[in-house]
C-alpha positions as a Markdown table, in Angstrom:
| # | Residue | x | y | z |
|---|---|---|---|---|
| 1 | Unk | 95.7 | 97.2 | 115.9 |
| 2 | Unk | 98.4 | 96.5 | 113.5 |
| 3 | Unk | 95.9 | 95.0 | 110.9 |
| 4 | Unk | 93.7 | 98.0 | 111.3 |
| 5 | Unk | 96.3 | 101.2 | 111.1 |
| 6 | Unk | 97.7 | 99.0 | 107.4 |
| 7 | Unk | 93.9 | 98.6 | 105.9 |
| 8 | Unk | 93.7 | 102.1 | 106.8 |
| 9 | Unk | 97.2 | 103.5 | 105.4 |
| 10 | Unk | 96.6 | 100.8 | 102.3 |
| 11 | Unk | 92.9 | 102.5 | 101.6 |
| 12 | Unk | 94.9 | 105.9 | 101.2 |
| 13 | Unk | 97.6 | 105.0 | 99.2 |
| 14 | Unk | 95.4 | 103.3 | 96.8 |
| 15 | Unk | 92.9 | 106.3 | 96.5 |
| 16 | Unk | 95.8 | 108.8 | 96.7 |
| 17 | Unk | 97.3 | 107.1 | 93.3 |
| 18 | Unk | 93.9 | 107.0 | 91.7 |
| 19 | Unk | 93.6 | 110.1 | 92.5 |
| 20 | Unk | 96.6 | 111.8 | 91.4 |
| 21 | Unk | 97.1 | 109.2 | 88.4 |
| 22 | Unk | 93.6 | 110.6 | 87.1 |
| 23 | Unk | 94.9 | 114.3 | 87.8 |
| 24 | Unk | 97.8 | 113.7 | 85.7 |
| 25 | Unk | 96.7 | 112.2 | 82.9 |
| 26 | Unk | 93.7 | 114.5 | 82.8 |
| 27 | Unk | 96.6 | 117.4 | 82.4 |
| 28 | Unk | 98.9 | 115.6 | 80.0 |
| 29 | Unk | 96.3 | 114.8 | 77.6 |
| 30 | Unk | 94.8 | 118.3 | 78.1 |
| 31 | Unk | 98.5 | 120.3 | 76.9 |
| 32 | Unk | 98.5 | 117.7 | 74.1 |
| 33 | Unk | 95.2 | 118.9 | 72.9 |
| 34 | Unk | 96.8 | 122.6 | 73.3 |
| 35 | Unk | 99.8 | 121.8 | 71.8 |
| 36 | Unk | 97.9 | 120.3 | 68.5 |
| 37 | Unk | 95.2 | 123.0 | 68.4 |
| 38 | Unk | 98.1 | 125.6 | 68.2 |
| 39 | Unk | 100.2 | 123.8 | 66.1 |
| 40 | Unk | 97.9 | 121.2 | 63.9 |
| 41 | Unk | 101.0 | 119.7 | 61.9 |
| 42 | Unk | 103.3 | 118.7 | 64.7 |
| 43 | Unk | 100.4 | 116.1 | 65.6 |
| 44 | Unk | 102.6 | 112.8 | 65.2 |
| 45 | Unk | 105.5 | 114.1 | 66.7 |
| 46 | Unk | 102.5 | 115.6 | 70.1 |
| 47 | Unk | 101.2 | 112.7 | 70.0 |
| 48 | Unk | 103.9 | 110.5 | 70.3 |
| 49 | Unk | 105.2 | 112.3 | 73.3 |
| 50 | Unk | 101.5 | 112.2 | 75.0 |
| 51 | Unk | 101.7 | 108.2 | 75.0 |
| 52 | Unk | 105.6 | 109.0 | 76.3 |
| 53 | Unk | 104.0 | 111.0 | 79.0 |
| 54 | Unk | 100.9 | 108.7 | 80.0 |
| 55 | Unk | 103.2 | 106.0 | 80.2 |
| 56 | Unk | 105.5 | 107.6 | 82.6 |
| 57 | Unk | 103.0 | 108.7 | 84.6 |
| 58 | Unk | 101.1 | 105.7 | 84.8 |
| 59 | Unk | 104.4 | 103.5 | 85.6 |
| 60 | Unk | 104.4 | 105.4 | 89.4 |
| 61 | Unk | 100.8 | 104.2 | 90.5 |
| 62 | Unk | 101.6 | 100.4 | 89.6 |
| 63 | Unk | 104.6 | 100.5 | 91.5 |
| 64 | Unk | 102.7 | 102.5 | 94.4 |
| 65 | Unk | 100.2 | 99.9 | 94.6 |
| 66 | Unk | 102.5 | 97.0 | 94.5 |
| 67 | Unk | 104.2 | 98.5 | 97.8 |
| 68 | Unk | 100.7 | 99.1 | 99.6 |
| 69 | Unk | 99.9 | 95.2 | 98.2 |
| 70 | Unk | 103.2 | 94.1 | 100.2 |
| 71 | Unk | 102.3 | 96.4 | 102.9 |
| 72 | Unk | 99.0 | 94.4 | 103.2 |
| 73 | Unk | 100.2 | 91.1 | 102.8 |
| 74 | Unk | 103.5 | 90.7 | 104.0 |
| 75 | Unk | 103.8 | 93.5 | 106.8 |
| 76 | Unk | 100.7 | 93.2 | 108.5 |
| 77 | Unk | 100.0 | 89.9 | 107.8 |
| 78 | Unk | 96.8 | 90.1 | 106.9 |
| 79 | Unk | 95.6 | 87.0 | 105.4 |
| 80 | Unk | 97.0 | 84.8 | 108.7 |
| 81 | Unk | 95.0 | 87.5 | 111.1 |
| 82 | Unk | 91.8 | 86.9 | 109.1 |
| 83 | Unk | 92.4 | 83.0 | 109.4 |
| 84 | Unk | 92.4 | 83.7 | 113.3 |
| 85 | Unk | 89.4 | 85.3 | 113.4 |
| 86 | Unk | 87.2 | 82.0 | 112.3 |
């Protein structure tokens, strides 16, 4: 039962990052392309803050999927309930 309820919560915290990761960086990269279509010449300094942003953004869904890798493996136990099975 345990083994089931933590594939199920780690299914929705993996597409829940993918998710909102993909969200994110779909509007960060869509203000930068604003932001240089109003104001062509500030490119570099857009630019620079659009990596700034993506990288920031992308930092939360490694760390979320780290936690729902050690909810997998260590909580549940996951690999030893499979070994049972056989």
């Amino acid at each position: 039962m345990i083994a089931a309820a933590t594939l199920i919560a780690f299914g929705l915290i993996v597409a829940g990052v993918a998710f909102g990761s993909a969200v994110g960086d779909g509007i960060v990269a869509s203000k930068a392309v604003e932001a240089i279509a109003r104001q062509p010449e500030a490119r570099p300094n857009i630019f620079t803050f659009l990596f700034l942003g993506v990288g920031v953004l992308e930092a939360f869904p490694i760390i979320a999927l780290g936690l729902a890798f050690y909810l997998l493996l260590v909580v549940a136990n996951v690999p030893s309930l499979l070994a049972h099975l056989h």
